[in-house]
C-alpha positions as CSV (number, residue, x, y, z in Angstrom):
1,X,0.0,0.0,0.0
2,X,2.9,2.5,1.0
3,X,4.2,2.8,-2.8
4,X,0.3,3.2,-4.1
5,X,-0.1,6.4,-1.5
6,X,3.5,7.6,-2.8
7,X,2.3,7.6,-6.4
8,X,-1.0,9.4,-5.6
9,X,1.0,11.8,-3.6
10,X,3.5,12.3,-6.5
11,X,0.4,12.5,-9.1
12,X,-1.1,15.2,-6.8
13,X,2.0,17.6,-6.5
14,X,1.9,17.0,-10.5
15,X,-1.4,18.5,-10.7
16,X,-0.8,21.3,-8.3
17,X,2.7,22.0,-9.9
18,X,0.9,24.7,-12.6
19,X,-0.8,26.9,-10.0
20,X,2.4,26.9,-7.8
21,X,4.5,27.9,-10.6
22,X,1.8,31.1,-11.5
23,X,1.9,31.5,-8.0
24,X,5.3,32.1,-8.3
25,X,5.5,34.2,-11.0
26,X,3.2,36.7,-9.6
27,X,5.0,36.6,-6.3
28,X,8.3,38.0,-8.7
29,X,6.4,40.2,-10.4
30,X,5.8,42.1,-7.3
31,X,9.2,42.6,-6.5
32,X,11.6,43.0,-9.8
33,X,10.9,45.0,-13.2
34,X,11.3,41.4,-15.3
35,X,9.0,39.7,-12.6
36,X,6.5,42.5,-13.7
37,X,6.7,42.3,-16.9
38,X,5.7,38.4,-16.5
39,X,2.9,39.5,-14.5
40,X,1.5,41.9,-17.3
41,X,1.7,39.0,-19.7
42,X,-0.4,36.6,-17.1
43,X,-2.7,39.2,-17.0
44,X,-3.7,40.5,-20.2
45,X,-2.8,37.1,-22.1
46,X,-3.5,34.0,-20.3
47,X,-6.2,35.9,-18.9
48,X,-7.6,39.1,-20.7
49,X,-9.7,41.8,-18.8
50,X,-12.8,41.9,-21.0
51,X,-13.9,45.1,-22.8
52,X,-15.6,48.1,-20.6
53,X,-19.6,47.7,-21.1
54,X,-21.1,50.4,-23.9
55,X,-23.4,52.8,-22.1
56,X,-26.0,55.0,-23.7
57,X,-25.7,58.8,-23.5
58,X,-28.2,61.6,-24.0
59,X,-27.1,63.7,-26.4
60,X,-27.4,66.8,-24.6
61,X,-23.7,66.0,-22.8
62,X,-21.2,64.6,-24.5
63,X,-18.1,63.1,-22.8
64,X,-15.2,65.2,-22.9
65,X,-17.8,68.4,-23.5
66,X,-18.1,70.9,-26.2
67,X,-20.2,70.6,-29.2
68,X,-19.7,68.4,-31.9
69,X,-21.0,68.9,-35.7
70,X,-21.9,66.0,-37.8
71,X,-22.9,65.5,-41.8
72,X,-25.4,63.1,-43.1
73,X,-28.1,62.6,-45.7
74,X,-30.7,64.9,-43.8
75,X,-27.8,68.0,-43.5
76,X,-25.3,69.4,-40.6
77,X,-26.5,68.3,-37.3
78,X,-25.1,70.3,-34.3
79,X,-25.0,67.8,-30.9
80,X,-24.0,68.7,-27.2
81,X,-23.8,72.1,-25.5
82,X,-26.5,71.1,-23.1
83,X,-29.3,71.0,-25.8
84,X,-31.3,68.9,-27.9
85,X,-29.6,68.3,-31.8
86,X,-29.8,71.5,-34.0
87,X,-30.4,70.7,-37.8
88,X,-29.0,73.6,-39.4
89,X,-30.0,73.3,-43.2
90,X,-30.3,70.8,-45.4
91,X,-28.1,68.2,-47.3
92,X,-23.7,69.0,-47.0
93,X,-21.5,67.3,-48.5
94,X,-19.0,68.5,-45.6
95,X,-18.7,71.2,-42.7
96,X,-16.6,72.8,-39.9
97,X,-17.1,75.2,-37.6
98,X,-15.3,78.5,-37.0
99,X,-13.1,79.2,-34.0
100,X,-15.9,79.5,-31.5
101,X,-17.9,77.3,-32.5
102,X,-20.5,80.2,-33.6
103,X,-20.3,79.4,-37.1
104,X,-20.4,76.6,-39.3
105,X,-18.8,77.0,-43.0
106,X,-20.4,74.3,-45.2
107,X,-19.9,72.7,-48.3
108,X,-22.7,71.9,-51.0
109,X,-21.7,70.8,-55.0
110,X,-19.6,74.5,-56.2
111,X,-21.0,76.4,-53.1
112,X,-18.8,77.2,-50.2
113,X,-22.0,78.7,-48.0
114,X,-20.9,80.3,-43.8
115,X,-24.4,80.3,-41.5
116,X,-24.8,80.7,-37.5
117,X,-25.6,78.5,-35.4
118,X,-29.4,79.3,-36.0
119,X,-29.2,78.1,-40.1
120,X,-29.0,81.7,-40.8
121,X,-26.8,82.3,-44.0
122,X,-24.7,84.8,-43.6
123,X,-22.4,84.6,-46.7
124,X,-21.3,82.5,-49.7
125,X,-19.4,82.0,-52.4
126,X,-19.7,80.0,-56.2
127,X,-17.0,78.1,-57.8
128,X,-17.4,76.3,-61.3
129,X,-15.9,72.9,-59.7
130,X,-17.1,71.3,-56.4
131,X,-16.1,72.8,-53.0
132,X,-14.5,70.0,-50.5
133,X,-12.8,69.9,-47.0
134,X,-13.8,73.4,-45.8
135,X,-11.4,74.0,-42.9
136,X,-12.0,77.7,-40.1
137,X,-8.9,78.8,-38.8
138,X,-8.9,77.7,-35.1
139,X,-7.1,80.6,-33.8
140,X,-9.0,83.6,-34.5
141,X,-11.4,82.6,-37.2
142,X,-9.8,85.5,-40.1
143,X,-9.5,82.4,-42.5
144,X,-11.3,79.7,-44.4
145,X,-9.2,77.0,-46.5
146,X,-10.9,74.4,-48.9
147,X,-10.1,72.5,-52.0
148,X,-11.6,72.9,-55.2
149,X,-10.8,71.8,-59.2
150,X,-7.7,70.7,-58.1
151,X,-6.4,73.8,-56.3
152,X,-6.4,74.9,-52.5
153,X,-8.2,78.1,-52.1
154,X,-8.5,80.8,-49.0
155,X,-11.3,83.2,-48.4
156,X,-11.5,86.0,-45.6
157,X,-13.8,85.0,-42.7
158,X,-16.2,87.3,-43.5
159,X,-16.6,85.8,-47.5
160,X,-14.1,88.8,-49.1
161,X,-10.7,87.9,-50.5
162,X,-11.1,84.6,-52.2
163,X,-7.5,83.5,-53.1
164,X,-5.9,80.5,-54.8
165,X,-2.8,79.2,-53.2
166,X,-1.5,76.2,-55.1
167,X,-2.4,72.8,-56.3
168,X,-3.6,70.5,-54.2
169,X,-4.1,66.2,-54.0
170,X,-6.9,64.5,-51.9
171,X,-6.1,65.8,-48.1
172,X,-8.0,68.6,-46.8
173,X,-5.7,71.6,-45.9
174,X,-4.8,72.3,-41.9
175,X,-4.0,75.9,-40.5
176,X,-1.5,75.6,-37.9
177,X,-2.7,75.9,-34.6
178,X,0.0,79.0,-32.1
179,X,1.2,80.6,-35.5
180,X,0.1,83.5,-37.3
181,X,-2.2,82.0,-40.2
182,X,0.0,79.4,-41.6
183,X,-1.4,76.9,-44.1
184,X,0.0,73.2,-44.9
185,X,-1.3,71.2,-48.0
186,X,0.2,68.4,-50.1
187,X,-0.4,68.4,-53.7
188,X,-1.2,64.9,-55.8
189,X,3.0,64.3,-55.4
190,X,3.1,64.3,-52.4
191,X,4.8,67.9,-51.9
192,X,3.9,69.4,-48.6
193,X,3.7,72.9,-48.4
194,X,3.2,75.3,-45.2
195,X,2.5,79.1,-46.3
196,X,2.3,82.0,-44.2
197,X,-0.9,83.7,-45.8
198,X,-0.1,87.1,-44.0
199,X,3.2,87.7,-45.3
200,X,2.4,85.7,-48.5
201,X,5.8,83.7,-48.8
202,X,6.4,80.2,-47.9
203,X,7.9,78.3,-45.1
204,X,8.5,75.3,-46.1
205,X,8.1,72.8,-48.3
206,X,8.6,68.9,-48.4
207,X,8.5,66.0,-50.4
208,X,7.1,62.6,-49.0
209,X,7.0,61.1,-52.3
210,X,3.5,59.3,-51.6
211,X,0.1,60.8,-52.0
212,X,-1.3,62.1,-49.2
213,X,-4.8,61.1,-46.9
214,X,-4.5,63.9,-44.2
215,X,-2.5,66.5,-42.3
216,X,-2.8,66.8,-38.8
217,X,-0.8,69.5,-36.1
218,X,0.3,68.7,-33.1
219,X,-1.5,71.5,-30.9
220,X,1.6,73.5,-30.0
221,X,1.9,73.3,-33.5
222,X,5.3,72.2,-33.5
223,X,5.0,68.6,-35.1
224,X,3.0,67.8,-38.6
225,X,2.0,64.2,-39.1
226,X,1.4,63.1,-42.3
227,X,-0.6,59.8,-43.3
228,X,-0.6,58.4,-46.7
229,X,-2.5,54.6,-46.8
230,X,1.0,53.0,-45.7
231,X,2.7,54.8,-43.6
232,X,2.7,58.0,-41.2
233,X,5.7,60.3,-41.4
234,X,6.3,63.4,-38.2
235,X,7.7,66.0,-39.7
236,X,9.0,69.3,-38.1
237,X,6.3,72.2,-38.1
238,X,9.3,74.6,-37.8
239,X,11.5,73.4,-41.1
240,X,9.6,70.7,-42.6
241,X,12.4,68.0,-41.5
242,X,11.1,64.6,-41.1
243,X,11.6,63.4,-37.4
244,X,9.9,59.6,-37.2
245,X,8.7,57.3,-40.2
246,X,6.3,54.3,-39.7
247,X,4.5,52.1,-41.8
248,X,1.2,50.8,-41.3
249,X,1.0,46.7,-40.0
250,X,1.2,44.9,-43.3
251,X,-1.9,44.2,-45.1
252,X,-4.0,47.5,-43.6
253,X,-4.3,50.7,-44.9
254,X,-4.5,54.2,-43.0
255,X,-8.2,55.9,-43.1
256,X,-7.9,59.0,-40.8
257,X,-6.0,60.6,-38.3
258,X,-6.2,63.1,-35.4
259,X,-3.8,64.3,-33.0
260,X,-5.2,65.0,-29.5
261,X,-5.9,68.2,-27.7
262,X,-3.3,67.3,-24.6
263,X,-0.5,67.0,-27.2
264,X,1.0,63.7,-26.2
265,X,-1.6,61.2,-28.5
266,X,-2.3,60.7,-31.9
267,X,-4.6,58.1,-32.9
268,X,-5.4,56.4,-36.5
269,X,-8.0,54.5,-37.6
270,X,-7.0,52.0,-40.4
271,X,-8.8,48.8,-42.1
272,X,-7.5,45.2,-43.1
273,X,-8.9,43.5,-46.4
274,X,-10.8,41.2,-43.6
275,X,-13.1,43.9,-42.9
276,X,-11.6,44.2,-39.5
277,X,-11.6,48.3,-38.4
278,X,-9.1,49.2,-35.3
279,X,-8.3,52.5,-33.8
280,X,-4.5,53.2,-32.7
281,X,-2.6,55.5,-30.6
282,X,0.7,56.2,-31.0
283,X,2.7,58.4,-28.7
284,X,5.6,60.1,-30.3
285,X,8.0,60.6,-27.1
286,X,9.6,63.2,-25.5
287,X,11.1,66.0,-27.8
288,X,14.3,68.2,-27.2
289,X,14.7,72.2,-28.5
290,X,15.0,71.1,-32.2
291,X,11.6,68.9,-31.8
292,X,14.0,65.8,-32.5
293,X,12.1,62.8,-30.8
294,X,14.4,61.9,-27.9
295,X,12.0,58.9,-26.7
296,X,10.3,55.7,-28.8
297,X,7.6,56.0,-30.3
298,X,4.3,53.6,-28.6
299,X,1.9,52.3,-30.0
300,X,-1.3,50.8,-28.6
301,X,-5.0,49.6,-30.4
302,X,-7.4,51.1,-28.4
303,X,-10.0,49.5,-30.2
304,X,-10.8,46.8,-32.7
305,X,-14.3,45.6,-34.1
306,X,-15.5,43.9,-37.2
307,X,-17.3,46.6,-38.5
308,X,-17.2,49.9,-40.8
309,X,-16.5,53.3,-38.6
310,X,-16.3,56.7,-40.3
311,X,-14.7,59.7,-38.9
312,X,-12.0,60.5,-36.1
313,X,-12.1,63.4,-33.8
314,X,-10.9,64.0,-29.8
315,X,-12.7,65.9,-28.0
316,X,-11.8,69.6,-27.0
317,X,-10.4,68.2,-23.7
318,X,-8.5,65.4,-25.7
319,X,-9.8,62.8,-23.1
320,X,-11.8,60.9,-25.5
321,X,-12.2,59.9,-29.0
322,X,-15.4,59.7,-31.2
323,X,-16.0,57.6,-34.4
324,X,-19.4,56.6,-36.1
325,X,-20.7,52.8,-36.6
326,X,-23.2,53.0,-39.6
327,X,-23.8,49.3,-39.6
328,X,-24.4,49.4,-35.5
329,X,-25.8,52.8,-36.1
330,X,-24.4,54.5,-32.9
331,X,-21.7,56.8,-32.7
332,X,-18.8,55.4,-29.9
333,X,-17.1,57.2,-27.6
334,X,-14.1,55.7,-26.8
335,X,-11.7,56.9,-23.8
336,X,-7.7,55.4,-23.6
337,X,-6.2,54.8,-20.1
338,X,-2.9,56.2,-19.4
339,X,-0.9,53.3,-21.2
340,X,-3.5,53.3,-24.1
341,X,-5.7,51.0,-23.4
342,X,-9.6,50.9,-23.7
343,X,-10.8,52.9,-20.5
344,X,-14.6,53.3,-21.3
345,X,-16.8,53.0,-24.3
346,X,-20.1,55.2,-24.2
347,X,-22.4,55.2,-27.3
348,X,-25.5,57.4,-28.7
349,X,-28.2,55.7,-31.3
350,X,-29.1,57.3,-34.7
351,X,-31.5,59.9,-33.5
352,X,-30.1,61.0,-30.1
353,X,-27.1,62.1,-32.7
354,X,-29.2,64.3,-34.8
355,X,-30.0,61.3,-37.6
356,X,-33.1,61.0,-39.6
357,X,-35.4,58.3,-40.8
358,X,-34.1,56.3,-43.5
359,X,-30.3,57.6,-43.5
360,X,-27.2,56.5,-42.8
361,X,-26.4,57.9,-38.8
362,X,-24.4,61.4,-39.6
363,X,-20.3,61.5,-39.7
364,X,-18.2,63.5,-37.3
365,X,-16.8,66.7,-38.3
366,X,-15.8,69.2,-36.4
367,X,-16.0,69.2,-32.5
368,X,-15.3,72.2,-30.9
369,X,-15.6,74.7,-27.8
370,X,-15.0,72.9,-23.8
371,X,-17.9,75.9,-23.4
């Protein structure tokens, strides 16, 4: 009988081997760096927290504040600000609103048209090509940028002094936010140029040699990323100098991009051929005087999901991100953690974000104004 209990003993200590090892593991990870890093992996591999629940909203508040402007089939929608969804006018093919957040400057077929917040026109302006990517000035509102027959044009924010500037591809044009009414755009090449409109010369120009999906400032305005569908590249806001290159994960493509209020986060939102949709973060790293990245660059999905999403913008506080869902027909707020991760999802249905019967839920624009 004595060997029997040995080998029941023996199979025992086999069984409870695993858990004493984990035990183990976590008991290191609370007292060296490596031990740690174990610990993470036990944690959000072997066993992964599960995604925050989605909670409703009204649309009255949204998270992170501010107002937020919207396109769809039924016209620019104006949600938040502590009051029920404004419709301004009827069908857009884009918008954004000034400064303040007092106007809106729309977009319809050759028609660049400015009204208040009230659908109240207050000027406009024909073109014999289609108007596209309307883009306020952020800083004081004295400028409105927009594409048109190939060319990037600028118009006083009162409607007088419509200019050309230059030719332009398919990105929308981007003042730069702390400077004195400096535009960047990137023609079909790939060229990026960044013009100061005042003094009428330019700063800088750069060649990325790929076409180009957006331009996006960092808000001290001293870093420009630029996305084409395979790669991002930081340049210097100051000289034009490229500071970090990175290519999108092989097999996706780049969408849209936005670079976050508190300076230190900029998220894209790219697609696989698998229809699979995710949202990343990257965070660029410290920079010295020369805006030379002195850290690595992070990067982090904040969210993943089988389904379509249209749009990208942070909120004015730059705690939260918003994208829209047509085929779940919500638009989801989505908030990162301090490393990245998914903190909270909150979502708001087609009508509670200004949508009408029958149409697609409206796309975020612009969102503007912590007031």
């Amino acid at each position: 009988r004595a060997p029997r209990r040995r080998r029941r003993g023996r199979a025992r200590a086999a069984r409870l081997l695993p858990v004493a090892a984990l035990v183990a593991i976590l008991a290191v990870g609370s007292l060296t760096p490596p031990g740690d890093a174990v610990a993470t992996f036990v944690r959000e591999v072997v066993s992964p927290p599960p995604d925050p629940p989605r909670r409703p909203l009204v649309s009255a508040e949204l998270p992170g504040g501010g107002r937020l402007l919207a396109t769809g089939a039924a016209g620019p929608v104006v949600v938040g600000g502590g009051r029920s969804p404004k419709r301004l006018t009827g069908r857009v093919d884009d918008a954004t609103f000034s400064a303040r957040g007092r106007f809106v400057a729309i977009a319809r077929g050759p028609d660049l048209i400015a009204v208040d917040l009230s659908g109240q026109r207050r000027w406009s302006l024909h073109r014999d090509a289609a108007v596209q990517d309307p883009r306020w000035d952020q800083r004081d509102g004295f400028r409105v940028a927009y594409r048109s027959g190939g060319v990037v044009w600028v118009v006083n924010g009162d409607g007088t002094g419509d200019r050309p500037l230059g030719p332009v591809g398919e990105a929308a044009p981007a003042f730069r936010p702390r400077a004195s009414h400096e535009l960047a755009w990137a023609d079909a090449q790939g060229v990026v140029t960044v013009r100061d409109l005042d003094a009428g010369v330019v700063r800088w120009r750069q060649d990325v040699h790929h076409p180009v999906l957006s331009l996006a400032w960092s808000p001290d305005g001293r870093r420009l990323v630029v996305v084409s569908r395979d790669r991002a590249i930081m340049l210097s806001g100051v000289s034009g100098a490229s500071l970090v290159r990175w290519p999108a994960p092989p097999g996706t493509r780049n969408v849209a991009a936005a670079w976050s209020a508190r300076n230190d986060r900029y998220a894209v939102l790219r697609h696989d051929g698998a229809g699979r949709w995710r949202i990343t973060l990257s965070t660029p790293g410290v920079h010295n005087g020369r805006h030379r990245p002195t850290g690595p660059l992070r990067r982090t999905t904040l969210l993943a999901l089988n389904t379509p999403l249209r749009g990208l913008l942070w909120s004015p506080d730059g705690r939260w991100l918003v994208t829209a869902s047509p085929r779940e027909d919500q638009w989801l707020f989505v908030k990162p953690d301090g490393d990245g991760r998914l903190a909270a999802i909150r979502t708001l249905d087609h009508l509670a974000a200004g949508g009408s019967g029958g149409g697609p839920i409206p796309t975020p624009a612009s969102w503007c104004c912590v007031r």
